[in-house]
N, C-alpha and C positions, 0 to 999 in steps of 0.2 A: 359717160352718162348721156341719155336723149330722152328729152321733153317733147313729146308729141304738143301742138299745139292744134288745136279744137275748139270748136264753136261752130255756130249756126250761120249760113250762108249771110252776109250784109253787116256783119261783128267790124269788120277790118281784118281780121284773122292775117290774113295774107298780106298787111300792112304791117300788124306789127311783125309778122316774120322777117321780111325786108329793115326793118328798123333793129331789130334786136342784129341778125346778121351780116349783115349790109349784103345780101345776096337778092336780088332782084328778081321776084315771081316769075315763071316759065310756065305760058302757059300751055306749054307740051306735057307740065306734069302734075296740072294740075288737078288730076284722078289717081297719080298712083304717090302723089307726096315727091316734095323736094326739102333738101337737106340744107344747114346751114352751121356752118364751127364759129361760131367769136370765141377769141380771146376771154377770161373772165379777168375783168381788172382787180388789183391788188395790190396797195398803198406798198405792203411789207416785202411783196418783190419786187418791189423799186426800188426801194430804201438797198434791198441786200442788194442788186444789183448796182449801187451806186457807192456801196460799201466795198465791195468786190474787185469792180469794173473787169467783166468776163467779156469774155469773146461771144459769147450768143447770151439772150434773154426770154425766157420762154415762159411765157404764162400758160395757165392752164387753160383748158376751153371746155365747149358745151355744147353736146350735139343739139341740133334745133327740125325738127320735121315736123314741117306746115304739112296739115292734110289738109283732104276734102271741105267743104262746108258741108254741115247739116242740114237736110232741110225741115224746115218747119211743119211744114203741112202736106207731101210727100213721104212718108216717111218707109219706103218699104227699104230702100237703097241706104238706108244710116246705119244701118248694122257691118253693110262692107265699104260705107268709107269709114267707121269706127275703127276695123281692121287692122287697117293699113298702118295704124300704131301703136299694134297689142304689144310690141317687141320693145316699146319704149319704156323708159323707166319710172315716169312721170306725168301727168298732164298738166299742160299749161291752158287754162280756159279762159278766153274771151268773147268779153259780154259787150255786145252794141250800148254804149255811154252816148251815143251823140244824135239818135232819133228820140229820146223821151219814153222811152219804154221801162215796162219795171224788171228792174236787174232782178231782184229775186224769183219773180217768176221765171226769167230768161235761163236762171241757174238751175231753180228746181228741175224742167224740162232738159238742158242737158242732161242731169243727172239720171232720170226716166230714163234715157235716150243710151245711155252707158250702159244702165242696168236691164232694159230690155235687150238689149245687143248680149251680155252676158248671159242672163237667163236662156236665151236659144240656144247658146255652148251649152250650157250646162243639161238641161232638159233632152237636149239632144243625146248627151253621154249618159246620161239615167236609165233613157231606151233602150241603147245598146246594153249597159246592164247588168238589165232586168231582165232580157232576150241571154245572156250570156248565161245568168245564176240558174234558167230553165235546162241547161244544156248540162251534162255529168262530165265535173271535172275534180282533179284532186282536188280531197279537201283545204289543202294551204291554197292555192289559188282561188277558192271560194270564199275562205276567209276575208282574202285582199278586195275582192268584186263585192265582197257585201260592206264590209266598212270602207270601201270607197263610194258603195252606194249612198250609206246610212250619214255619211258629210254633206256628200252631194244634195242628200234629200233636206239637210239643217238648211244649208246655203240657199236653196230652192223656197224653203217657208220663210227665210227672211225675205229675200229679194219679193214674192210676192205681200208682204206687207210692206214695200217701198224702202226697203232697208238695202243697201252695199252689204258685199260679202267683208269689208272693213269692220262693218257694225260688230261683226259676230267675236271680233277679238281669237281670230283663230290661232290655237299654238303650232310651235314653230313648225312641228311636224306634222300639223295640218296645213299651213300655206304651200310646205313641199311638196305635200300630194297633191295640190291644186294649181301648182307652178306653171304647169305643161298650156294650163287654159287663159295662162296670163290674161287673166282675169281686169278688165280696165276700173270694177271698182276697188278691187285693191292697192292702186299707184296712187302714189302721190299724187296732190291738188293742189293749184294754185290759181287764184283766181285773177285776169287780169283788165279791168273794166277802159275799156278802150274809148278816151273821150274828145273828143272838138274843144279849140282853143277859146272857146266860150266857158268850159265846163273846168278848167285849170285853178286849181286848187282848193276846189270844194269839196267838201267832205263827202264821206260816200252812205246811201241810204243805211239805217237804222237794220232794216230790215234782211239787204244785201248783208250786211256785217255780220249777222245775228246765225247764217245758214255759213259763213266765212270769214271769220276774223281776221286771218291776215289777207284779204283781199286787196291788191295795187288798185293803183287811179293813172294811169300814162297817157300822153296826148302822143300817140304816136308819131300819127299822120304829118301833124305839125312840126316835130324835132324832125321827122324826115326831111322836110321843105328846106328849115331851118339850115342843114346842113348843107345842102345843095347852095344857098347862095355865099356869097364874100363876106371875109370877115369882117368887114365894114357893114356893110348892108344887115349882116346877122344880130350885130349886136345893136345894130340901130332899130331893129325889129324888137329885138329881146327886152328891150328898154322899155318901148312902147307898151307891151305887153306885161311888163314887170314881171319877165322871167327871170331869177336868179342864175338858171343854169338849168343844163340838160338832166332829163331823168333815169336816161338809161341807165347808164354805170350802172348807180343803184339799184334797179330792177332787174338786173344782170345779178347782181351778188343775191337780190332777195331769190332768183328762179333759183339760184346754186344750192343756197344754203338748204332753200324749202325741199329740194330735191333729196335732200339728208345729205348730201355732200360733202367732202372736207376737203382742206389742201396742205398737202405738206412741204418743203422745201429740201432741194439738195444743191449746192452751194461749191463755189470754187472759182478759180481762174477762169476755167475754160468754160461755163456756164453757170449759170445762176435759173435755176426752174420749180416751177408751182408744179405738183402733181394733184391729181383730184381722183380722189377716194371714197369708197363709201363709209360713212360714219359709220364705227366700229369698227373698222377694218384693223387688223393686226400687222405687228411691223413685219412678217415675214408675206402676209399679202400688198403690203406697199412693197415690198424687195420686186416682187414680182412684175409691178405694174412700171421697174426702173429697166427691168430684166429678168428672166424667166430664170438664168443662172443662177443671179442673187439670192433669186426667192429658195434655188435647190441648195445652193451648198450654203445656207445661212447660218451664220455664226453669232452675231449679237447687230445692236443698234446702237449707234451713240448718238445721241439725243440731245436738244438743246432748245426752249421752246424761243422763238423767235422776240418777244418782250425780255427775254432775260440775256440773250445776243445783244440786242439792241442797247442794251445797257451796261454790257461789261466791252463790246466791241472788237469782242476778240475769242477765238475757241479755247487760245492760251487762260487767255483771264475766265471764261465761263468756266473749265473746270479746277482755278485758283477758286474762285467764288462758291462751289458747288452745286453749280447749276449745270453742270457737263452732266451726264448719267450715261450706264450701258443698261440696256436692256433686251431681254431674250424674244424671241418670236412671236411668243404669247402676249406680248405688250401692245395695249389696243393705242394707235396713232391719235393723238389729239390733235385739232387744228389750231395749224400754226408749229407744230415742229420744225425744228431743222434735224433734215437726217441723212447719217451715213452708214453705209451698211456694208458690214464685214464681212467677207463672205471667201467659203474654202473653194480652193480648182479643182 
């Protein structure tokens, strides 16, 4: 999974990238986007891993590409730094918290900014067509050209009333047909208000909330610093400050989960690892993302949700207990499984 992270040139954008990933802005690439994997943490592959005690530990991770800043008031060049992470699964939006500006407007205007960026995809292939439907071709191929038109043109009368192609709640075989345009208002949103250790643990505007409900509040800047000095000096700071503790982790799980994400587990001596999936994803699509073999000669799943491991302590006991299960292909992965996958040579 990759979260494009976005915002408008002076956000910190490129702060919190550094902070979320511990990879350090290059500014050779700062036009074409740079990449960043953490770790996602996770209390319950600790626990199995200290239940286990395997030879490797692997947590799941999270792709991260800082793009471009946006600019505000230039804006002919924000359509191709927008670009640069149509391929992404996700946005992660950061709002300037630390000059006194108003985050809802700062959001609304992204959001403008997304959707004109789309609109020119789209208007663009309208052209094409319209220019196409004038031209004599079979009729099944005119078919496809004109109801790909007659979507396009739905999508087009939203976005010109200020609407995402999200608003339109398109069915499943309408998002497919408009896959290819990876379309930025249809990914996932998260909103991440990026603030100075003045602004630490205030609540977030009324108005911010109301366009973003689960909107974060993170002092990036600051846990960066924080981390760079001694643990003596940090916590002598942290005191000061009446910080309890860092905020990442957290904001780590909240970018994962928000992203529709899941994680499941596969377990053993020889390793103990999180995998990350997309919600819904079925067990013979997680066999896949273990090994492309498993996913082909897949035979069943045995299944054990991690809260009910945790409490019987053993695979012997989970299925004494009735909490062991097999399940077929068609079984959509819950998060938090543990699973093992049967599979023919």
């Amino acid at each position: 999974m990759k979260a494009g992270i976005a915002g408008f040139s002076g956000s910190g954008k490129s702060t919190v990238f550094h902070w979320l990933t511990g990879v350090a802005p290059d500014p050779a690439k700062a036009q074409q986007g740079q990449l960043g994997k953490p770790d996602i943490p996770d209390e319950r592959l600790d626990w199995l891993s200290a239940h286990f005690q395997p030879k490797k530990h692997t947590p799941a991770k999270m792709e991260f590409l800082d793009t471009p800043g946006l600019l505000p008031t230039e804006r002919r060049d924000n359509p191709r730094r927008l670009g640069i992470m149509r391929d992404a699964g996700g946005l992660l939006v950061v709002l300037n918290g630390f000059d006194g500006g108003n985050l809802a407007d700062e959001l609304r205007r992204f959001r403008e900014e997304i959707l004109f960026a789309d609109l020119e995809i789209i208007s663009n292939r309208i052209d094409k067509l319209r220019d196409q439907l004038k031209k004599p071709k079979p009729g099944k191929q005119k078919e496809l050209d004109q109801a790909e038109l007659d979507l396009l043109q739905r999508i087009v009368a939203a976005m010109e009333q200020g609407q995402g192609a999200a608003a339109l709640g398109l069915r499943d075989d309408e998002e497919k047909a408009v896959r290819s345009f990876q379309l930025l208002t249809l990914k996932k949103e998260l909103v991440l208000v990026n603030v100075g250790d003045d602004r630490v643990g205030q609540p977030l505007p009324d108005d911010l909330l109301a366009l973003a409900p689960t909107a974060l509040l993170a002092p990036a800047k600051l846990e960066r610093e924080l981390e760079e000095l001694s643990e003596e000096d940090r916590q002598a700071f942290m005191q000061d400050m009446q910080l309890a503790g860092f905020s990442r982790t957290e904001v780590l799980r909240r970018i994962f989960y928000a992203m529709s994400q899941i994680v499941f587990f596969t377990v053993g001596e020889d390793e103990c690892r999180a995998w990350s999936i997309p919600k819904g994803a079925t067990a013979v699509e997680a066999a896949a993302e273990v090994h492309t073999d498993l996913s082909r000669g897949f035979v069943r799943g045995e299944v054990v949700r991690f809260e009910d491991f945790k409490k019987v302590g053993s695979m012997k006991e989970a299925k004494s207990h009735g909490v062991y299960r097999l399940e077929s292909k068609t079984y959509v992965v819950q998060d938090g499984d543990i699973l093992h996958i049967l599979a023919s040579t």
